[in-house]
Backbone of each chain as ProteinMPNN parsed JSONL, in Angstrom:
{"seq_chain_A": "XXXXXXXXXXXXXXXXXXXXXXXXXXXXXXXXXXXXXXXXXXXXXXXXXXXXXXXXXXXXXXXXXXXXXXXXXXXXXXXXXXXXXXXXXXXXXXXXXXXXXXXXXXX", "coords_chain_A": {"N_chain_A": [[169.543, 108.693, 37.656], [168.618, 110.332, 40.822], [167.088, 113.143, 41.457], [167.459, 113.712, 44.375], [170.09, 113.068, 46.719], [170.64, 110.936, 49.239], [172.833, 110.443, 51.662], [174.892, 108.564, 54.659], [172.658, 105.682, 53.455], [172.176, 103.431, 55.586], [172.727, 103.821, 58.76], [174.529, 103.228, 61.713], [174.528, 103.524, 65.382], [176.227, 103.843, 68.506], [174.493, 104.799, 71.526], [174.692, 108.489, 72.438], [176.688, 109.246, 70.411], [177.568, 111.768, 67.794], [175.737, 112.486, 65.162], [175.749, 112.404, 61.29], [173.47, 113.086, 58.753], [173.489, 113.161, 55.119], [172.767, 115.458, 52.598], [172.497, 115.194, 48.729], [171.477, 117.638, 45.933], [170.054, 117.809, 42.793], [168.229, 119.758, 41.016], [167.109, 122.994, 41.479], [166.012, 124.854, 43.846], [163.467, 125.851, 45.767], [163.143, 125.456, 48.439], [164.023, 123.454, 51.725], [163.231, 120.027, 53.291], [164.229, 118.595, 55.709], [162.852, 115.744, 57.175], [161.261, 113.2, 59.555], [160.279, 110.143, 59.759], [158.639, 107.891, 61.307], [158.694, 104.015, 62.469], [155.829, 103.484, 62.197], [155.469, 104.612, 60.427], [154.46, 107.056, 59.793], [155.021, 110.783, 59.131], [157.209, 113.306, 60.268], [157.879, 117.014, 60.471], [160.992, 118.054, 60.405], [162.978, 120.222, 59.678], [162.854, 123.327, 57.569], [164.499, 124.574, 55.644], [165.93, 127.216, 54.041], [168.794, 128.854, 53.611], [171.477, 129.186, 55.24], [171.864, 127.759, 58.567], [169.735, 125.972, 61.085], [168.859, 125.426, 64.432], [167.019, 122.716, 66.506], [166.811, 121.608, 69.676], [168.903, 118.981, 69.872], [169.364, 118.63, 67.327], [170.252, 119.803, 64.075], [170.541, 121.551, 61.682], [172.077, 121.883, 58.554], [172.476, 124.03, 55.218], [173.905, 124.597, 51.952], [173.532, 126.414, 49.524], [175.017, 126.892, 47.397], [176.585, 125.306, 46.815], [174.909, 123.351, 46.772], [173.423, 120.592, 48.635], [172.552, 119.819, 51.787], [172.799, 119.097, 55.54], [172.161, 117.1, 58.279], [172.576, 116.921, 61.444], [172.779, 115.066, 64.604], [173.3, 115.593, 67.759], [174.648, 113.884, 70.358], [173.455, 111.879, 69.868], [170.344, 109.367, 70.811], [168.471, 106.476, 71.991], [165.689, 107.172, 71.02], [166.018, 108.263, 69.124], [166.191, 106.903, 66.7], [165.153, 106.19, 63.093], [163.391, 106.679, 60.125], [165.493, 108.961, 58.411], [164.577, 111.914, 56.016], [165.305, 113.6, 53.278], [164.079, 116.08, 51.841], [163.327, 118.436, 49.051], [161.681, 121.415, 47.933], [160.772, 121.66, 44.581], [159.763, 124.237, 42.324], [156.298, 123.725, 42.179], [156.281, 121.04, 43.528], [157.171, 118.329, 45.477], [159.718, 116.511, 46.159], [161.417, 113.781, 46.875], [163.973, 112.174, 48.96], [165.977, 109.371, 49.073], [165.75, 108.371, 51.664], [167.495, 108.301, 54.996], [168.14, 105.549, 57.151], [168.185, 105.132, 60.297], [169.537, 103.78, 63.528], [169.959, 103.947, 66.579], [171.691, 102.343, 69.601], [171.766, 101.25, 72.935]], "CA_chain_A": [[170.057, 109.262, 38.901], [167.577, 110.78, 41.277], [167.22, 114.057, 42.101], [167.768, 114.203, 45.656], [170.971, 111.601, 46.989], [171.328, 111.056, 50.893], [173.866, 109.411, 52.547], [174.707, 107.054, 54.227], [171.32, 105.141, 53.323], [171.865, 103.095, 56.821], [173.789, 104.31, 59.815], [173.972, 102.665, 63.37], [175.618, 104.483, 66.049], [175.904, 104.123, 69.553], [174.058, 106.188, 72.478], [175.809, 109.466, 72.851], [177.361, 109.69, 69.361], [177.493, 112.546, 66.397], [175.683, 111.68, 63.631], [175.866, 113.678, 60.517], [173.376, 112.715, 57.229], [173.857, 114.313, 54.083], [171.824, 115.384, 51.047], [172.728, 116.378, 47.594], [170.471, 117.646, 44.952], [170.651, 118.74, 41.528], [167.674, 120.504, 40.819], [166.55, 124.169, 41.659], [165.149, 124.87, 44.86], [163.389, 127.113, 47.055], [163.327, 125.427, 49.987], [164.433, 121.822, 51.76], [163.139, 120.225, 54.568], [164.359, 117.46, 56.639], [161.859, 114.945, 57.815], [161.388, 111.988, 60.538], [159.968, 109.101, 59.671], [159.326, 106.515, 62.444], [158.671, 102.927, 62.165], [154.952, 102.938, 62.253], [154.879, 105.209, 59.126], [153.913, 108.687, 60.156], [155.876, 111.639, 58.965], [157.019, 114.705, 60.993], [158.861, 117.989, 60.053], [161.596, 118.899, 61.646], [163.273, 122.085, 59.616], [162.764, 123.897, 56.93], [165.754, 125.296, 55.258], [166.142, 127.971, 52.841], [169.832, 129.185, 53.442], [171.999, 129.082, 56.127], [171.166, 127.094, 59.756], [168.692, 126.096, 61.75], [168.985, 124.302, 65.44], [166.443, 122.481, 67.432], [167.418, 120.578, 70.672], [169.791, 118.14, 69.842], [169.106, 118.541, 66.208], [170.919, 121.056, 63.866], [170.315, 121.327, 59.556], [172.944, 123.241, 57.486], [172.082, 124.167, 53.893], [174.779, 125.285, 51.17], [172.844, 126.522, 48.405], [175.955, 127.327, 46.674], [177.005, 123.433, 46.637], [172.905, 121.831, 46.631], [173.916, 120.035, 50.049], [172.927, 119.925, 53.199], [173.208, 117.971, 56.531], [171.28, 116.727, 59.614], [173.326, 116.403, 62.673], [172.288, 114.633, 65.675], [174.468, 115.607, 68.804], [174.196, 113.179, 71.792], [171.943, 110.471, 69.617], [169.627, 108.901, 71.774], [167.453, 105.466, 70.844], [164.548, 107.501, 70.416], [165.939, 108.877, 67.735], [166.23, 105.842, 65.467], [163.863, 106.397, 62.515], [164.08, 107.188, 58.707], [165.541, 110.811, 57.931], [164.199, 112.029, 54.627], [165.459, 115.492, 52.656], [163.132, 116.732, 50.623], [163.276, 119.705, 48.554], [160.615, 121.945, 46.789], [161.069, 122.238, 43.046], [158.662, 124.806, 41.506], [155.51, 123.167, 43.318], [156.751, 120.161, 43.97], [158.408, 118.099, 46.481], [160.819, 115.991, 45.62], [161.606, 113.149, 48.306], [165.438, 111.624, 48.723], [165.272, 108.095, 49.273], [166.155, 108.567, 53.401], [168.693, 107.252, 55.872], [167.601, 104.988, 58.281], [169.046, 105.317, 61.657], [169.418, 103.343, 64.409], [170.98, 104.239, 67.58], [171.294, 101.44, 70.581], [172.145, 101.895, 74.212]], "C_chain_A": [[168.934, 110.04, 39.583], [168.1, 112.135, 41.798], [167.66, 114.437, 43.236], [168.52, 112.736, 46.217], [170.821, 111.983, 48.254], [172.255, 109.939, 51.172], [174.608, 109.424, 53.541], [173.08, 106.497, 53.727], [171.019, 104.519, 54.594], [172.928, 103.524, 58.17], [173.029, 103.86, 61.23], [175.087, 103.368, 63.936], [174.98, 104.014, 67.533], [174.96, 105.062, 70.796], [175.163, 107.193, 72.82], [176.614, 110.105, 71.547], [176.873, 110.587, 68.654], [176.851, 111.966, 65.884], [175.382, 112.902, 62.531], [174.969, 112.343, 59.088], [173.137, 113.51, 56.373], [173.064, 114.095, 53.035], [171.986, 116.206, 49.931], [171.685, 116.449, 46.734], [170.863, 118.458, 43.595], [169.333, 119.547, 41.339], [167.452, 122.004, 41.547], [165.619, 124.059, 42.756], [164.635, 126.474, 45.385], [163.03, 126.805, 47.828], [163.676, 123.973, 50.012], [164.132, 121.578, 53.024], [163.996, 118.872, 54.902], [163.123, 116.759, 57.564], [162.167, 113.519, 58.577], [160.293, 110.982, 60.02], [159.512, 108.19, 60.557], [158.589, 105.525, 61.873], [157.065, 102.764, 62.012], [154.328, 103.791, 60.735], [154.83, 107.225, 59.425], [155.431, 109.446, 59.652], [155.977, 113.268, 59.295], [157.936, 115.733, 60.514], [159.601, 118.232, 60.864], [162.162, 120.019, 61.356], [162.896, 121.562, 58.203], [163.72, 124.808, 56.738], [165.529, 126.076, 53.873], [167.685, 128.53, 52.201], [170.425, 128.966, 54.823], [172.109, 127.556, 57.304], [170.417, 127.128, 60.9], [169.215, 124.781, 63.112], [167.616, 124.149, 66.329], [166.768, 121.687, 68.65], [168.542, 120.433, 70.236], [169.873, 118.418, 68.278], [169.51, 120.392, 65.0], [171.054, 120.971, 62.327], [170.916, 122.781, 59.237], [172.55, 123.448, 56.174], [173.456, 124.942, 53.091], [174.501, 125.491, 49.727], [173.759, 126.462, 46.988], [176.331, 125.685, 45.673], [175.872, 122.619, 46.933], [173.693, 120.978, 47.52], [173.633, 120.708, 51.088], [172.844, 118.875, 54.294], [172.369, 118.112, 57.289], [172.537, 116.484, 60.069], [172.327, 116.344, 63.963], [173.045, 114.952, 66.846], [173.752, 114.715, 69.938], [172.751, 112.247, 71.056], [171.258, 109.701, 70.998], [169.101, 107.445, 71.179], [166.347, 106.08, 70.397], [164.705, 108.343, 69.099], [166.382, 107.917, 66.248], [164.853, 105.981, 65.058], [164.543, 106.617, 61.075], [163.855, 108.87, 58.504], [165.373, 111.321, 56.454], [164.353, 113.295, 54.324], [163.997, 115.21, 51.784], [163.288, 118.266, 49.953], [162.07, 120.47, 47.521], [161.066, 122.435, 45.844], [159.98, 122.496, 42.456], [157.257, 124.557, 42.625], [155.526, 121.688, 43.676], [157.621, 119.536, 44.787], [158.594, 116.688, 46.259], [161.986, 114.762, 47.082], [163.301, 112.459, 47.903], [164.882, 110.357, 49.37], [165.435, 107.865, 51.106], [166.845, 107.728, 53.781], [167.567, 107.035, 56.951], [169.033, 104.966, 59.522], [169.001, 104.49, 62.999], [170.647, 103.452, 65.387], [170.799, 103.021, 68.813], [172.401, 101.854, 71.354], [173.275, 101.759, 74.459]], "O_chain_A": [[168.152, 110.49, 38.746], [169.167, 112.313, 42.385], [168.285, 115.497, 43.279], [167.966, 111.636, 46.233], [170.84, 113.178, 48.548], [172.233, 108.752, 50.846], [175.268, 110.463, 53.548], [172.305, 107.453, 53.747], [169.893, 104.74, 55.041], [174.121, 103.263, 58.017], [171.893, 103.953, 61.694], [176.146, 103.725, 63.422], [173.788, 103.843, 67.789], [174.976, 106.274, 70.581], [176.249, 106.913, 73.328], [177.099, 111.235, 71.583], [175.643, 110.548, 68.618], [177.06, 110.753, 65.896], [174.926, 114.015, 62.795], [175.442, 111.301, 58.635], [172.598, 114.583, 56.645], [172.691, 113.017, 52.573], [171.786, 117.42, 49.878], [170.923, 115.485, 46.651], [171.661, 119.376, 43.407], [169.718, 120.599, 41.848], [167.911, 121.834, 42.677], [164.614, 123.349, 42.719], [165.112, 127.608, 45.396], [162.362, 127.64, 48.437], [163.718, 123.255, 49.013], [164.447, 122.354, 53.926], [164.333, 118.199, 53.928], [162.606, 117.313, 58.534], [163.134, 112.818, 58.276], [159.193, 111.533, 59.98], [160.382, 107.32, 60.579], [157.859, 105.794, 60.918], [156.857, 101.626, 61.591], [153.242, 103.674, 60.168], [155.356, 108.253, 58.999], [156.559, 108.96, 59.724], [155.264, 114.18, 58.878], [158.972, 115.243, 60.063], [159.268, 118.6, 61.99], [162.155, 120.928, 62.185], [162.706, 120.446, 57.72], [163.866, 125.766, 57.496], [165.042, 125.594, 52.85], [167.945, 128.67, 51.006], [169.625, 128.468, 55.613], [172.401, 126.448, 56.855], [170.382, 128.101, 61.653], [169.72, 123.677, 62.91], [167.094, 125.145, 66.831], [167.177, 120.628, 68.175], [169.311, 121.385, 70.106], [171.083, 118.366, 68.057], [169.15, 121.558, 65.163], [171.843, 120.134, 61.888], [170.627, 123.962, 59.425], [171.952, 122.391, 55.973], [173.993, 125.871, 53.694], [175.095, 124.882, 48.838], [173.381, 126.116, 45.869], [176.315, 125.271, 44.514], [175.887, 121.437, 47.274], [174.771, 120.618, 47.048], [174.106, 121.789, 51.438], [172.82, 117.707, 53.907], [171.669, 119.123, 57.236], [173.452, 115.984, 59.414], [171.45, 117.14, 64.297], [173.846, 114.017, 66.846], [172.584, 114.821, 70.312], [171.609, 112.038, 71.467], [171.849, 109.593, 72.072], [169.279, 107.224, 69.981], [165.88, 105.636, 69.348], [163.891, 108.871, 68.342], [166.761, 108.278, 65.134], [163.823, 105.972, 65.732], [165.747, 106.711, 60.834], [162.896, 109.641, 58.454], [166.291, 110.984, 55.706], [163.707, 114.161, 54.914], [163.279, 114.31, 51.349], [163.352, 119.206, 50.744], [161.715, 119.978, 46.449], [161.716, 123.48, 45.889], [159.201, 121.636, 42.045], [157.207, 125.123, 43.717], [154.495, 121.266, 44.2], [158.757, 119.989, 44.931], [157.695, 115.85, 46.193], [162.913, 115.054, 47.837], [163.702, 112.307, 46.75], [163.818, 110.207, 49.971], [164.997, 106.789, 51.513], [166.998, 106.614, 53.28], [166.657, 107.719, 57.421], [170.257, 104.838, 59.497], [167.976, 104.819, 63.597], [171.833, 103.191, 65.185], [169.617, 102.728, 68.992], [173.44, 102.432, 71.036], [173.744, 102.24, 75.491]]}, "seq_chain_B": "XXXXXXXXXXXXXXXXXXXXXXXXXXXXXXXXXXXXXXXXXXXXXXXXXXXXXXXXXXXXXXXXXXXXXXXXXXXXXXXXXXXXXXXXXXXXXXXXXXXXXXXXXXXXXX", "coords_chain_B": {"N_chain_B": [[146.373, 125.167, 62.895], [147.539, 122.699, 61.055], [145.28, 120.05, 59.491], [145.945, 116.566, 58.449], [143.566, 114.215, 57.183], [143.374, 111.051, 57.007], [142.369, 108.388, 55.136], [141.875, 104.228, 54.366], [143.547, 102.869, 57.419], [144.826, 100.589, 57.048], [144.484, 98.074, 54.396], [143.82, 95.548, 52.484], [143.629, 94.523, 49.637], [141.821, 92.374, 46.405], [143.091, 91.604, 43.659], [142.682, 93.342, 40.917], [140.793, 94.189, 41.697], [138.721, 97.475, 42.411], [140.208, 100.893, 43.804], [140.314, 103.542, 46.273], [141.227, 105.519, 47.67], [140.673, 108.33, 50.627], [141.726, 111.766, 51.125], [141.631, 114.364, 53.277], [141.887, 117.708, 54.206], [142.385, 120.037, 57.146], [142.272, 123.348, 58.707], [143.414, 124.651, 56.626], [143.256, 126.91, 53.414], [143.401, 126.1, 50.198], [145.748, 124.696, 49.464], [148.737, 123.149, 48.823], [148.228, 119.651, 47.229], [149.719, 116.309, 48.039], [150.046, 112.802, 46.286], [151.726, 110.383, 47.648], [154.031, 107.159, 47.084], [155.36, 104.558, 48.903], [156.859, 101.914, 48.581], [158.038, 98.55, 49.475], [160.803, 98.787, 51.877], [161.63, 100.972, 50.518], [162.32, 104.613, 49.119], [160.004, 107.534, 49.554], [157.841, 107.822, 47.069], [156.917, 110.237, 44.467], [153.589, 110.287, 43.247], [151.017, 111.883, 42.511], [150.421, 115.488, 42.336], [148.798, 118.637, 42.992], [147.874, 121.646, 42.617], [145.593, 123.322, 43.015], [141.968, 122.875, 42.755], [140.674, 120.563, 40.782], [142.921, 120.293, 39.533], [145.429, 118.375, 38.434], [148.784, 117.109, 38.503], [150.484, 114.326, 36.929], [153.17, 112.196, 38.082], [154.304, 109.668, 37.282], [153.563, 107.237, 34.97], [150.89, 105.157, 35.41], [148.952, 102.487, 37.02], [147.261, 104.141, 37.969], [144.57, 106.717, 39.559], [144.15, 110.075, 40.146], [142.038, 113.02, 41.895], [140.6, 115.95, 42.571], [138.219, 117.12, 43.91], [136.92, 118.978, 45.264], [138.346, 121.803, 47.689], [139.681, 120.892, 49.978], [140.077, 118.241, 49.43], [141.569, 115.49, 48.261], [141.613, 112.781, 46.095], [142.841, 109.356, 45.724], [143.165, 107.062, 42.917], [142.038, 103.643, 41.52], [141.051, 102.019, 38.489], [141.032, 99.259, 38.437], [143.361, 97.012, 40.393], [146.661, 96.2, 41.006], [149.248, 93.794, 41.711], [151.527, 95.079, 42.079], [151.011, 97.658, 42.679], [150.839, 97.533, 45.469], [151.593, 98.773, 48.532], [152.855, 101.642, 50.617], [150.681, 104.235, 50.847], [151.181, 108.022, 51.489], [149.533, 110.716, 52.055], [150.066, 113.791, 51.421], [150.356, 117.428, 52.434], [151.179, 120.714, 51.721], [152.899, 123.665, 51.979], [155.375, 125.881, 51.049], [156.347, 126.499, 53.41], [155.587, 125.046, 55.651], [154.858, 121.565, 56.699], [152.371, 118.831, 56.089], [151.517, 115.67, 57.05], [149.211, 112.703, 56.393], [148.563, 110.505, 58.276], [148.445, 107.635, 56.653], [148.327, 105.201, 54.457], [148.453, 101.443, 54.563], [148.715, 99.701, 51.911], [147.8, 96.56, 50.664], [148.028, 94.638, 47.687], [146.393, 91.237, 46.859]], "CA_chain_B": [[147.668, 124.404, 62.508], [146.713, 122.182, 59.914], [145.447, 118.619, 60.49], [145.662, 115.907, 57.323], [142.626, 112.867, 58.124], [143.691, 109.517, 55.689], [141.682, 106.468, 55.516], [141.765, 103.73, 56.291], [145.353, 102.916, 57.602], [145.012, 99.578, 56.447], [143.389, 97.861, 53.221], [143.704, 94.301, 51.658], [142.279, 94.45, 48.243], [142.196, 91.093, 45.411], [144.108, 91.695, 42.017], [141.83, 93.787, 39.701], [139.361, 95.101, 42.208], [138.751, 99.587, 42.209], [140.595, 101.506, 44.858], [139.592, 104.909, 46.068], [141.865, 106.397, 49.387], [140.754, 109.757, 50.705], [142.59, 112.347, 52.227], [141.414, 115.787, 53.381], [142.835, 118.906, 55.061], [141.699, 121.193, 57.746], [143.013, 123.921, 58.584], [144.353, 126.048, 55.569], [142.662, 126.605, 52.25], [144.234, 126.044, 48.917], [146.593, 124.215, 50.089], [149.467, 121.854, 47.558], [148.604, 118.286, 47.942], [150.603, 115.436, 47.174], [150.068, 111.653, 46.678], [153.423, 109.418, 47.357], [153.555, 106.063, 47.605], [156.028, 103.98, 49.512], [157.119, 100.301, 48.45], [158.909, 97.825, 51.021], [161.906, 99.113, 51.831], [162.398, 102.443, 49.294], [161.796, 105.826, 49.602], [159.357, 107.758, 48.709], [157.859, 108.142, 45.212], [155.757, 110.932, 44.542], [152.692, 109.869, 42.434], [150.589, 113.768, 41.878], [150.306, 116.416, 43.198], [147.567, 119.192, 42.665], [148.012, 122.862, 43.232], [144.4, 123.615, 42.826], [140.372, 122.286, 42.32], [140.57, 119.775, 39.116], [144.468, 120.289, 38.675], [146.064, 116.862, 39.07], [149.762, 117.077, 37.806], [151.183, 113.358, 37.268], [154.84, 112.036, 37.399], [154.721, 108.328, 37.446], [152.494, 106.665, 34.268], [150.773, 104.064, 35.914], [147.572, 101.753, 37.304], [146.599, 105.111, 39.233], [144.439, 108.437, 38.672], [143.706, 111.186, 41.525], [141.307, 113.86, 41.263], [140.713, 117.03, 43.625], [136.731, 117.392, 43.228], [137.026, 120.155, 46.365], [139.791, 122.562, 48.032], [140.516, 120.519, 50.869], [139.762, 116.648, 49.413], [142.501, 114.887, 47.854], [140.788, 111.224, 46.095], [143.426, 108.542, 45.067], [141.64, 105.905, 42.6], [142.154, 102.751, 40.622], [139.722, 100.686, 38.399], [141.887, 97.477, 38.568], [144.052, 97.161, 40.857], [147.823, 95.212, 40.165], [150.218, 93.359, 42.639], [153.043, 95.906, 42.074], [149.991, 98.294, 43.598], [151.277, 97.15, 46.993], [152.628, 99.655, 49.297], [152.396, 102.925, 51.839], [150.312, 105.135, 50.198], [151.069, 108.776, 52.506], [148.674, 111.838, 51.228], [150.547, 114.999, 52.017], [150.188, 118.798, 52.021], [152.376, 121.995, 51.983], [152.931, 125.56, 51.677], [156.069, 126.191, 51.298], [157.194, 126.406, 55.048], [155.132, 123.861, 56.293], [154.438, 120.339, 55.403], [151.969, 117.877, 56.888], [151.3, 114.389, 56.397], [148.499, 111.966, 56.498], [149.552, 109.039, 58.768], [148.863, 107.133, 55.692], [147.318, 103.779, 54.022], [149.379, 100.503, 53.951], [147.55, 98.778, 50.934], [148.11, 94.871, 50.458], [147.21, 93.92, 46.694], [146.707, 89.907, 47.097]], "C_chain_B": [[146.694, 123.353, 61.276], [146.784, 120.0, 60.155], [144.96, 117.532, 58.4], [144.855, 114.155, 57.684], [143.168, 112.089, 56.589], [142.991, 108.744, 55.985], [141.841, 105.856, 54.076], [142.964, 103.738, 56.564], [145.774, 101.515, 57.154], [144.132, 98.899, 55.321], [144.128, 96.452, 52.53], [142.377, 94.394, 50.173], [143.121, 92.998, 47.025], [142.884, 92.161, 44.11], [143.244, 91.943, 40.9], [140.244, 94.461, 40.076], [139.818, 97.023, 42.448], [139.534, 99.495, 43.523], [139.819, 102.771, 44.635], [140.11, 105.107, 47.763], [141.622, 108.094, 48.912], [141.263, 110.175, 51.464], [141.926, 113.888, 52.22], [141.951, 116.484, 54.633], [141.833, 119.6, 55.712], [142.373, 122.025, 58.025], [144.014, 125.032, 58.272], [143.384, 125.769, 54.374], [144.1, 127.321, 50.911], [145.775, 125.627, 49.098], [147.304, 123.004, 48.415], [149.089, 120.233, 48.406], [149.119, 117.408, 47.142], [150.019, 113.707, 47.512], [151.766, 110.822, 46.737], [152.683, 107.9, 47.785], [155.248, 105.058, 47.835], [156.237, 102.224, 49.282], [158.12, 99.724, 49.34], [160.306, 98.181, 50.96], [162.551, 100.229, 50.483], [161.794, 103.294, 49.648], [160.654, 106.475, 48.824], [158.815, 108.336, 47.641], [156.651, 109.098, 44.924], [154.989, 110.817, 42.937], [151.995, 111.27, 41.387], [150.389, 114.384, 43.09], [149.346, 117.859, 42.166], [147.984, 120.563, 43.463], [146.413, 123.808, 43.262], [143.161, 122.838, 42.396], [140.516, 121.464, 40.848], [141.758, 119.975, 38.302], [145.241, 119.594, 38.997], [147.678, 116.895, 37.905], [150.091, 115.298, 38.211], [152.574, 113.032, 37.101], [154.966, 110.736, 37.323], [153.343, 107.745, 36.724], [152.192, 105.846, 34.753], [148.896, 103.411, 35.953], [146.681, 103.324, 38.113], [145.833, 106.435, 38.348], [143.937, 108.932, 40.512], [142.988, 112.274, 40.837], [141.22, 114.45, 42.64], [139.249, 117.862, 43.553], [136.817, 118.994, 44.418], [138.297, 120.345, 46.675], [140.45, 121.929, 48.857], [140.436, 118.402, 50.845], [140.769, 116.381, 48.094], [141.859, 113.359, 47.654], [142.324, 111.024, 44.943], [142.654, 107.198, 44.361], [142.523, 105.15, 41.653], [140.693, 102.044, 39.792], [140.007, 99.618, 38.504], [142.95, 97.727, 39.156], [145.81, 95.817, 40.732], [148.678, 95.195, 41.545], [150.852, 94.366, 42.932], [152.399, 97.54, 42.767], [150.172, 98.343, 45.104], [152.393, 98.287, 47.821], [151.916, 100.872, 50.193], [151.774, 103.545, 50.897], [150.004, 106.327, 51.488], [150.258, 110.132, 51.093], [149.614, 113.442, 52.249], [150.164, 116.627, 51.53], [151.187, 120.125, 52.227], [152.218, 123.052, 51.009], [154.154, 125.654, 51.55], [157.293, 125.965, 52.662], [156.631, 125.04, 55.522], [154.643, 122.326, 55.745], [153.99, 119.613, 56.627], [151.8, 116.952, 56.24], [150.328, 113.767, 57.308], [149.479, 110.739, 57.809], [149.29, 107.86, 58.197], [148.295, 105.692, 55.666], [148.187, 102.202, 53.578], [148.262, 99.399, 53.28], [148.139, 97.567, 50.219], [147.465, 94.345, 49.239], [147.744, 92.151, 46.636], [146.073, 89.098, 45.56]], "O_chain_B": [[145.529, 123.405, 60.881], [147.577, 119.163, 60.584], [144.094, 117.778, 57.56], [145.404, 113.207, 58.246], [143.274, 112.555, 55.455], [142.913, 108.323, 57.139], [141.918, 106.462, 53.007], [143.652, 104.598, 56.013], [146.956, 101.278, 56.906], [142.944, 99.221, 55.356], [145.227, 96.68, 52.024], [141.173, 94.357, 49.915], [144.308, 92.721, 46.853], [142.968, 93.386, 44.023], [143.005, 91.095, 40.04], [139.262, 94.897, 39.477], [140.917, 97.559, 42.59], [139.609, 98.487, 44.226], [139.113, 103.149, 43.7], [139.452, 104.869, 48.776], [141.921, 108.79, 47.942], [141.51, 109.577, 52.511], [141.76, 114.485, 51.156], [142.325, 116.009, 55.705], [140.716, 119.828, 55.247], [143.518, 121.759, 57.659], [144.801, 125.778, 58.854], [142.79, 124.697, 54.256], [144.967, 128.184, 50.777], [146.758, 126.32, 48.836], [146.726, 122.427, 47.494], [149.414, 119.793, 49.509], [149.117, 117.463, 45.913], [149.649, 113.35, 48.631], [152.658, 110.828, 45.889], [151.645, 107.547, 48.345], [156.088, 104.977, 46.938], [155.609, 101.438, 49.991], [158.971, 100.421, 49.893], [160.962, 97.858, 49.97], [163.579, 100.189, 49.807], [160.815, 103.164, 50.384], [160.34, 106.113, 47.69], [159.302, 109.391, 47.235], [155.499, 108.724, 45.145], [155.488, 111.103, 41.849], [152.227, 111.594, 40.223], [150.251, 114.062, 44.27], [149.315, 117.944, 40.939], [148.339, 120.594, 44.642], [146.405, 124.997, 43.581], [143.418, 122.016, 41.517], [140.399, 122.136, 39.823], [141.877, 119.925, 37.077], [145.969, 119.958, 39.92], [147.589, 116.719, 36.69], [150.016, 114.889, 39.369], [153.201, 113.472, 36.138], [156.174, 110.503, 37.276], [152.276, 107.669, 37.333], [153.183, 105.126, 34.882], [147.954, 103.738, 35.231], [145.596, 103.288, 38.693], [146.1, 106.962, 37.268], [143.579, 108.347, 41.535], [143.114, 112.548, 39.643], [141.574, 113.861, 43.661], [139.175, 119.039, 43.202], [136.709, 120.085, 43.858], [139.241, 119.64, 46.32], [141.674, 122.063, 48.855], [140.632, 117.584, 51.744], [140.68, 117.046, 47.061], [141.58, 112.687, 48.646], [142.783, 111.725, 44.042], [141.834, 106.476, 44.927], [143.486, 105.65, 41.072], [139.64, 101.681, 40.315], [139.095, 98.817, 38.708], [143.673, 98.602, 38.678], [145.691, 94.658, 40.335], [148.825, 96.154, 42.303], [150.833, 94.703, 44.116], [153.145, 98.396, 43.243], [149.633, 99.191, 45.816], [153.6, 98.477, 47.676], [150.707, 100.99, 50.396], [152.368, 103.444, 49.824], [149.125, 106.126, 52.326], [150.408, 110.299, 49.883], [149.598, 113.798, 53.427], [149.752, 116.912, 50.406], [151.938, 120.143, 53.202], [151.724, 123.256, 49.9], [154.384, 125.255, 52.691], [158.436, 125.526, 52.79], [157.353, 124.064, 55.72], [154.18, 122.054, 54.637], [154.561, 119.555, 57.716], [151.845, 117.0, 55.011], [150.304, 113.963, 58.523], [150.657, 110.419, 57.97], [149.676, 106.866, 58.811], [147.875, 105.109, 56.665], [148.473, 101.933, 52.412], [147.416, 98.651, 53.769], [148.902, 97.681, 49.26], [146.458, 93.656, 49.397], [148.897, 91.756, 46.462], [146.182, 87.88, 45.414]]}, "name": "protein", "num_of_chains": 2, "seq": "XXXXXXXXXXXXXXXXXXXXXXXXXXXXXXXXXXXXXXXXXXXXXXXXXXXXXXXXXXXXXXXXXXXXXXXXXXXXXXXXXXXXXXXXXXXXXXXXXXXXXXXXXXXXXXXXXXXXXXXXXXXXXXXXXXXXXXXXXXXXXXXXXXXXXXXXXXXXXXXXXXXXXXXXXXXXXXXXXXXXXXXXXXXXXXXXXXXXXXXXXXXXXXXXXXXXXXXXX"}
């Protein structure tokens, strides 16, 4: 079983829709980020979670330390935001990748 | 801000010839770096990672070794390289808060 589960693994959604992906983990953390992916490889940060939530734009990461879970939500998906979303969490000095949801949103 | 250089971004190598991808940081010193490596369609698998000068932790026994001869140079290496060798190889770094990434080496063992 791997340390860090997300799911769904693929999610398509219209322009305009919610999207919510989720990540559980069993190990010990002190911190988790959420990362973007896009198709040509490259990988960008988008939060850094320790407790609580964090919003950017459109983009909004809950953490529940209590229950090792947390979420990405997308409000008002766009196409540019089809890409692979990847948790990660730091255990000790390590980081610890979930296998990521891929996303694709169309118009 | 901190900037992570990878080469090359692409690499075709035969079935039993050396590798050797570098990655270095600017930026920040003493910085965690990590090797992962990415196979077609899975996520990714983190190879080592190094919290300091000549301290290469591994998690995945394999065709591979890395070494960290300086603070901000990250060397991934093979002496023979094997089919199952095939994949993204991204070189990453982080502190804690921040995490950058290489934009990474898609390596074709033929």
């Amino acid at each position: 079983k791997n340390e860090v589960e997300q799911s769904p693994q693929n999610l398509t959604a219209q322009e305009g829709e919610f999207i919510t992906i989720n990540c559980s983990y069993s190990v010990g953390i002190s911190a988790l980020h959420w990362l973007q992916q896009h198709p040509g490889g490259g990988i960008v940060s988008l939060f850094m979670l320790s407790s609580g939530k964090k919003k950017h734009g459109r983009l909004i990461a809950t953490i529940n330390i209590q229950e090792k879970h947390s979420s990405l939500h997308i409000t008002a998906s766009h196409p540019r935001d089809s890409a692979v979303y990847i948790c990660a969490v730091y255990n000790t000095d390590k980081l610890i990748f979930g296998t990521g949801t891929r996303l694709q949103v169309f118009p | 801000s901190q900037t992570i250089h990878q080469w090359p971004a692409t690499l075709v190598q035969p079935v039993g010839s050396p590798l050797s991808l570098e990655c270095t940081v600017e930026g920040t010193s003493n910085p965690n770096l990590y090797w992962y490596r990415q196979a077609a369609g899975r996520g990714l698998q983190l190879l080592f990672y190094s919290v300091g000068i000549g301290q290469i932790s591994s998690e995945v026994p394999q065709n591979l070794s890395a070494s960290r001869p300086q603070d901000r140079q990250f060397i991934l290496s093979s002496k023979k390289l094997l089919l199952s060798d095939s994949g993204f190889y991204l070189c990453g770094s982080g502190v804690y808060e921040k995490l950058f990434f290489g934009s990474g080496t898609q390596l074709s063992v033929l």
